[in-house]
C-alpha positions in Angstrom: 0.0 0.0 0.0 3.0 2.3 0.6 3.7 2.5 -3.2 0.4 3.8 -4.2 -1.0 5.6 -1.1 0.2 9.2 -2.1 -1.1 8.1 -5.6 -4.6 7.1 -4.2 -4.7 10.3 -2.1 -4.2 12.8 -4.2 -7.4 13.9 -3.2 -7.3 13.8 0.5 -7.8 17.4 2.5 -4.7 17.8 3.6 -4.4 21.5 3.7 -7.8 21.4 5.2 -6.2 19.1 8.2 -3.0 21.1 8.6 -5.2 24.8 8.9 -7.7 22.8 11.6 -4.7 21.7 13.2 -3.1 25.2 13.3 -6.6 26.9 14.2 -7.4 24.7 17.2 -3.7 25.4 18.6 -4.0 28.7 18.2 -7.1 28.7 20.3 -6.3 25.9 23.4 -2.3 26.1 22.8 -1.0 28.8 20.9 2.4 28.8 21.9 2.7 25.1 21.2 5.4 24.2 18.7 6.0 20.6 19.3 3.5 18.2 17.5 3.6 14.1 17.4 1.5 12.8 14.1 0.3 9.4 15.2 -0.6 7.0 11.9 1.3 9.4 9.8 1.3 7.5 6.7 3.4 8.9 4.1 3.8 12.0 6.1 2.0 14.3 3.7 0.5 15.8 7.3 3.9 15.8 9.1 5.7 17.3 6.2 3.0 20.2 5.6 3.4 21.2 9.7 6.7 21.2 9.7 6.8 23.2 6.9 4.9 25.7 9.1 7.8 26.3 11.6 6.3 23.1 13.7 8.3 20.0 15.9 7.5 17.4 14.2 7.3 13.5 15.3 6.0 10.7 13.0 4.4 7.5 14.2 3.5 4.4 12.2 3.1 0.8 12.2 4.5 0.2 8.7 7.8 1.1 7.9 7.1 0.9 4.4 5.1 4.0 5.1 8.2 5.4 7.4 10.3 5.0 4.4 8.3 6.6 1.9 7.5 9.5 4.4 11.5 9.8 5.2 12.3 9.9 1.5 10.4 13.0 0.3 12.7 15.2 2.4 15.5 13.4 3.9 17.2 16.3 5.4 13.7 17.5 7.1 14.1 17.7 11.1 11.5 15.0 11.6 11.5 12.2 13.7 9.8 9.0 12.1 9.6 6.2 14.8 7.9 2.4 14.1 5.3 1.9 16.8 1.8 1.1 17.7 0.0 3.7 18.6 -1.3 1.4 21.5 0.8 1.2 23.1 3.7 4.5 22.6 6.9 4.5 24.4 9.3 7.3 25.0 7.3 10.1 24.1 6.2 12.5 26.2 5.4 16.3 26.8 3.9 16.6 23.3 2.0 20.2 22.8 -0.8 18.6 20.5 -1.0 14.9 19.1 -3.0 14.7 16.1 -4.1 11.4 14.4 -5.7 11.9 10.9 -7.4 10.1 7.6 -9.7 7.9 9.7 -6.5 6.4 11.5 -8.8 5.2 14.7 -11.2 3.7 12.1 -8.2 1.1 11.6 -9.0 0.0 15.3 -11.2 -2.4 15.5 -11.6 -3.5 18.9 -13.0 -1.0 21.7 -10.5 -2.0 24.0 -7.5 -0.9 21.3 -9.3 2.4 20.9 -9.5 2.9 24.3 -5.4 2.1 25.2 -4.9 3.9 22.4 -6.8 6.8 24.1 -4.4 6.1 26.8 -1.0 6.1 25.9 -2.1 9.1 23.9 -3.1 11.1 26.8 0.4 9.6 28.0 2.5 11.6 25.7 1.0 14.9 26.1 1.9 17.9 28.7 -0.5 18.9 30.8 -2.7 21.2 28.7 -2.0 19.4 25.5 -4.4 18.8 22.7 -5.4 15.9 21.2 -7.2 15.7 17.6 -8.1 13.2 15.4 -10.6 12.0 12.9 -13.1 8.9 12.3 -15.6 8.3 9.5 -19.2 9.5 11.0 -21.7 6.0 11.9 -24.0 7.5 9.0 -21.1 7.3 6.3 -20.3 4.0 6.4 -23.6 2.8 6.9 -24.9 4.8 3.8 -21.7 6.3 1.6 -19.0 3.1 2.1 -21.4 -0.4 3.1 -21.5 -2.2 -0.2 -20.0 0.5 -2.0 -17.6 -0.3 -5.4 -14.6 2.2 -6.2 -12.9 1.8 -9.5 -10.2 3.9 -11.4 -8.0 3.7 -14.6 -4.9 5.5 -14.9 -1.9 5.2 -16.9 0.1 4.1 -14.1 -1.8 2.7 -11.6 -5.9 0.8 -12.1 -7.6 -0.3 -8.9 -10.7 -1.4 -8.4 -12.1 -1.5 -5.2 -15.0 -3.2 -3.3 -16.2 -1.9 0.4 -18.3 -4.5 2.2 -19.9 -4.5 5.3 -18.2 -6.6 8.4 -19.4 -9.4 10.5 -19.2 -6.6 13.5 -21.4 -3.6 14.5 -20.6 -0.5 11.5 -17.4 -2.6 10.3 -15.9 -2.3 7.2 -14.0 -4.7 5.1 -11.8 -3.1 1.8 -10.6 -5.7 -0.5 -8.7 -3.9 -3.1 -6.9 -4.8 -6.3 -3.9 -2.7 -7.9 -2.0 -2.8 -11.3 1.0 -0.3 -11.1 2.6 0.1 -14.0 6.3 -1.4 -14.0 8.6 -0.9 -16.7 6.6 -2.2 -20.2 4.1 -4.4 -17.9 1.9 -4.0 -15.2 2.3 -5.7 -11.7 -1.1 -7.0 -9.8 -1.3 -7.3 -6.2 -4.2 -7.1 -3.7 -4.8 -6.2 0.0 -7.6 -6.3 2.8 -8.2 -3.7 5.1 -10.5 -3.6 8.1 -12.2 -1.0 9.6 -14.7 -0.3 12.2 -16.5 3.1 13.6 -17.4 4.0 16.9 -20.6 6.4 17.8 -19.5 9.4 18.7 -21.1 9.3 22.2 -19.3 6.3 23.2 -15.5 7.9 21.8 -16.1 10.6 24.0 -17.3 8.3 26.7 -13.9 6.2 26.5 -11.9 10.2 26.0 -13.2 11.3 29.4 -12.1 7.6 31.1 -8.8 8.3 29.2 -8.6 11.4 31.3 -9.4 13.8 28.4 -12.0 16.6 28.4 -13.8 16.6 25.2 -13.8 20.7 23.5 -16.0 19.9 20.7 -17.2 17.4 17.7 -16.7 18.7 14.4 -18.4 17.8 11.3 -16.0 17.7 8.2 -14.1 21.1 9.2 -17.2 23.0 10.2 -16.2 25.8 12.2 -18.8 24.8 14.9 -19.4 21.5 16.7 -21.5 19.2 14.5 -21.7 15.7 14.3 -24.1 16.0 10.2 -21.0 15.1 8.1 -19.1 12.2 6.4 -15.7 12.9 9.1 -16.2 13.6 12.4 -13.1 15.9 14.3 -12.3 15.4 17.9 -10.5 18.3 19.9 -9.7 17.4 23.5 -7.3 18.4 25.9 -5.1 17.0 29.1 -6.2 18.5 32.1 
């Protein structure tokens, strides 16, 4: 997946996640500078805030994602690290964790979410912020259940089939690539799992975690909303 992510994303809001980001700082920590990007992917997030004058730290599971995040500016003052967001270790005192592009979704066991909540809350000061994103109960149900994506490009064609899972609002992705390689084109195919939460119960498990819950927003609405396709957290440490 690492060698076509960027490729499949091309159409992702990531300037819309980097001026939420900078807007919700500006209002719980304005002075914070130093940022840890937990499921950074590719780093197309990370890159953007440090491009902004922020401290940046990725996190990831795959280091095939690391590497391709690493390699579009190796001289950039970032920190990539290989670990589950789970379960962090060795980070602490973090300004703002953010954790984007339905990263949570990729969870699919309540207690997961909730120690991920956890060692989250671990890693920030004391007045940090926490944001991240999930696909809203309503999307999947009626935008991604059953749904068929297909596209046809000259370098990469995927087609891709979104089926419902045998657990409450899951998701299961099977997905078939041909990248092009050289004068041929190379198949392979990959399985992704997802599940969402309602929002009443993620804010249920962000107040155990410690968190206190600032808003819900809906798809970068500039007030709390849960009538949207994405669903934004803010919350803060103490």
């Amino acid at each position: 997946m690492a060698r076509v992510y960027d490729l499949l994303m091309q159409d992702a809001p990531y300037d819309q996640w980097v001026d939420f980001t900078k807007e919700i700082l500006q209002q719980y920590r304005p002075e914070g500078q130093k940022i840890l990007d937990v499921g950074c992917g590719t780093g197309e997030v990370t890159h953007r805030l440090h491009n902004e004058g922020y401290h940046m730290t990725g996190i990831d599971l795959s280091s095939d994602m690391l590497a391709v995040a690493q390699q579009k500016n190796p001289r950039a003052a970032i920190e990539w690290i290989q670990q589950d967001m789970t379960s962090l270790e060795g980070l602490a005192d973090y300004d703002c964790v953010i954790s984007y592009c339905d990263v949570f979704n990729y969870l699919t066991d309540e207690q997961k979410v909730q120690q991920a909540f956890r060692s989250i809350y671990q890693s920030l000061a004391n007045g940090g912020v926490f944001m991240f994103d999930v696909h809203s109960i309503d999307h999947i149900r009626n935008d991604l259940s059953g749904a068929t994506f297909a596209e046809v490009r000259d370098d990469l064609s995927f087609i891709w089939f979104c089926d419902s899972g045998e657990l409450e609002n899951s998701l299961v992705h099977d997905l078939t690539f041909f990248v092009e390689d050289d004068d041929k084109y190379q198949r392979f195919d990959e399985i992704h799992e997802q599940r969402g939460y309602d929002h009443k119960s993620l804010q249920s498990w962000l107040t155990q975690s410690g968190f206190k819950v600032q808003g819900v927003f809906s798809d970068f609405s500039e007030t709390p909303s849960i009538e949207g396709e994405r669903w934004l957290f803010v919350c803060t440490k103490g």
